[in-house]
N, C-alpha and C positions, 0 to 999 in steps of 0.2 A: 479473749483469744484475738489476734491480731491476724487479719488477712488483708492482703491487697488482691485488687483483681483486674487484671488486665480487660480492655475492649477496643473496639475498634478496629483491628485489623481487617488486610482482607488481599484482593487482586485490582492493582490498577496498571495501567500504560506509564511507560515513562512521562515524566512532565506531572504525572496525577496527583494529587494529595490524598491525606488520611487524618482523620485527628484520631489520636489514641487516649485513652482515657486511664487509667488508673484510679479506682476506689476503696480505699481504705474503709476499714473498720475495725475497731478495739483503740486506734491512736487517734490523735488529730494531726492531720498531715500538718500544717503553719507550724507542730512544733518540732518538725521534724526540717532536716535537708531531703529532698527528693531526687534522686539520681533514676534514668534513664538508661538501658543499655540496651546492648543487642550481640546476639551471636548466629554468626551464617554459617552453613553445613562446612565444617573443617575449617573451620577458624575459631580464635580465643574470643571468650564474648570481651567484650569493647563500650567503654562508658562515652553516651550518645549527649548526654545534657545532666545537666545539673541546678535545679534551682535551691537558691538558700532561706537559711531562715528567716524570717520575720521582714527580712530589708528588699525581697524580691531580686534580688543579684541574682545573675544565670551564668554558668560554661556551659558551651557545647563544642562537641569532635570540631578539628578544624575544617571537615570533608562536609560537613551540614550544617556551619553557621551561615546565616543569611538565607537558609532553609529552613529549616527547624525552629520551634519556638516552645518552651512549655512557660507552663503559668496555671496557679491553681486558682480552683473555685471552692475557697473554704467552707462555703455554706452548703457545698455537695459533699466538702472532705474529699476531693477528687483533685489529682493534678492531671492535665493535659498535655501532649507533646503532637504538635501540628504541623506536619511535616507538607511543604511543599515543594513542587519541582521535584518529584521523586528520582531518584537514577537509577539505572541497572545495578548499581552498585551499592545501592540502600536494601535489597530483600535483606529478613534477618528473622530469627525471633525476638520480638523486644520485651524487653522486663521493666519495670521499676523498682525499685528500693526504697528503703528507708535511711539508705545510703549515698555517695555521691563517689566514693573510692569502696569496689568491694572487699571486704574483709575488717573493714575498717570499724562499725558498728559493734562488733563484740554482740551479749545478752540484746541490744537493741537492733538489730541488723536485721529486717523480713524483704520479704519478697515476694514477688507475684508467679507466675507457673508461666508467664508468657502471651503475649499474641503473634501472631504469623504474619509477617508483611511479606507480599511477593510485588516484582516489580516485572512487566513480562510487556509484549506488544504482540 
């Protein structure tokens, strides 16, 4: 059974950071692409990042690059996405995948249930 599980979320100030976490279990994330997203109350969720396979290549939104960073730690089976310089305009629920475009994965396509980022002063 294949579950990912979101952590890390929480309430910072603008300007704060968060690292999020994503743990897998039943797959090995390295053989997988790992996508990032997120969706704010009354909005489409929206893919935030994207690392690739095997070669570490990354996209991310063009509103949180130079922000945002993920990168896995295979020996956890966990990817990361470590968000700095937070904005009013980052709160979301964020996801991971096992995808990088949703819908895209077909029989291989899981997902995580979310963490909560608020971004407030």
């Amino acid at each position: 059974q294949v579950q990912l599980v979101e952590s890390g979320g929480g309430s910072v100030q603008p300007g704060g950071s968060l690292r999020l976490s994503c743990a897998a279990s039943g797959i090995t994330v390295e053989d997988y692409a790992i996508g990032w997203f997120r969706q704010a109350p009354g909005k489409e969720r929206e893919g935030v990042s994207c690392l690739g396979i095997h070669d570490g290549s990354s996209w991310y939104l063009g509103s949180v690059e130079g922000r945002f960073t993920t990168s896995s730690d295979n020996a956890k089976n966990t990817v990361h996405l470590i968000m700095n310089n937070l904005e009013p305009e980052d709160p979301a629920v964020y996801y991971c995948a096992t995808v990088c475009v949703e819908g895209t994965g077909g029989a291989e396509e899981w997902w995580g249930k979310g963490t909560l980022v608020t971004v407030s002063s």
